[in-house]
N, C-alpha and C positions, 0 to 999 in steps of 0.2 A: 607512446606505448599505451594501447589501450587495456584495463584493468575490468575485470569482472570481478565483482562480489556474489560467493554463495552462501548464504547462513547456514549457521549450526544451529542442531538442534528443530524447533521448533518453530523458527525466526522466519517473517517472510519480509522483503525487500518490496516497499511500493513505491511507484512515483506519484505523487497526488496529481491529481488534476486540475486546475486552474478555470474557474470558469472565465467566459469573454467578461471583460467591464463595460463594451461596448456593443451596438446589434451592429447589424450591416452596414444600414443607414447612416452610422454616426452617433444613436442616442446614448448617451452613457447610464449605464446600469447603476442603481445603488447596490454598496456591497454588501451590504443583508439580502439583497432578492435572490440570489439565485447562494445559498449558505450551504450545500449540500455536499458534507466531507468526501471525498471519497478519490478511491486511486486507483493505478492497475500495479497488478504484481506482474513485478519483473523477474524476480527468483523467489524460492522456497526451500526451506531446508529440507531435512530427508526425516523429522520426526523426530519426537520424546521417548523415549520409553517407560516402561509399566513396572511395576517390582518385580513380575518375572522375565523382562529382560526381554519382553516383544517390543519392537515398533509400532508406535499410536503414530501415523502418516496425517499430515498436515491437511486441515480440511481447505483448503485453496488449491490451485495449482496457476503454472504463470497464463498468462494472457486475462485473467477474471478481473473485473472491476469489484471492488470492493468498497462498504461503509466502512467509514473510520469513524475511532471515538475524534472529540472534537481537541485533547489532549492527548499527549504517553505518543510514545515511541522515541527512537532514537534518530537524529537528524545524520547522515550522512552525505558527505560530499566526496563523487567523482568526477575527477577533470574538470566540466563546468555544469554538468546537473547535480541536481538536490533530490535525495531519495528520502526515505523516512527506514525503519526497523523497528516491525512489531512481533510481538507474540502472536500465536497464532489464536490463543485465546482471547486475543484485546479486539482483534476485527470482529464488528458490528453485524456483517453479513457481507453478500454478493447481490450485484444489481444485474439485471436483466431489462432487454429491450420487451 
């Protein structure tokens, strides 16, 4: 049975991204070289709201690759991948090609 998680609130769902350890060739990477956190959102909540009771709307939406801090978030596990759960306050930015 497969499961979808959607956050509440605020909450966005990334999977990190893994960089290669290796190039094409074979060479094996040090794992300080290529350090750069980051994930894609796979969900997003529907937003915080405000004292008077509007929705402040989540500045992600799914498909964006994201910086992550290099700590925080919550680890979650479905079926056999690993997702992470952050605020949406904690994501560092969006990357762009």
């Amino acid at each position: 049975m497969a499961k979808r998680l959607i956050p509440c609130l605020n909450r966005v769902l990334v999977e990190k991204i893994i960089p290669p350890s290796k190039t094409t060739a074979g060479i094996l990477l040090p794992e300080k070289s290529s350090k750069l956190n980051s994930g894609k959102v796979i969900a997003v909540g529907p937003g915080t709201h405000d004292n008077s009771g509007k929705v402040i709307p989540v500045a992600v939406k799914e498909g964006d690759t994201v910086l992550l801090p290099e700590y925080g978030g919550m680890e979650v596990k479905l079926g056999e991948k690993e997702y992470h759960l952050f605020r949406d306050e904690d994501i560092l930015g969006t990357l762009h090609d």
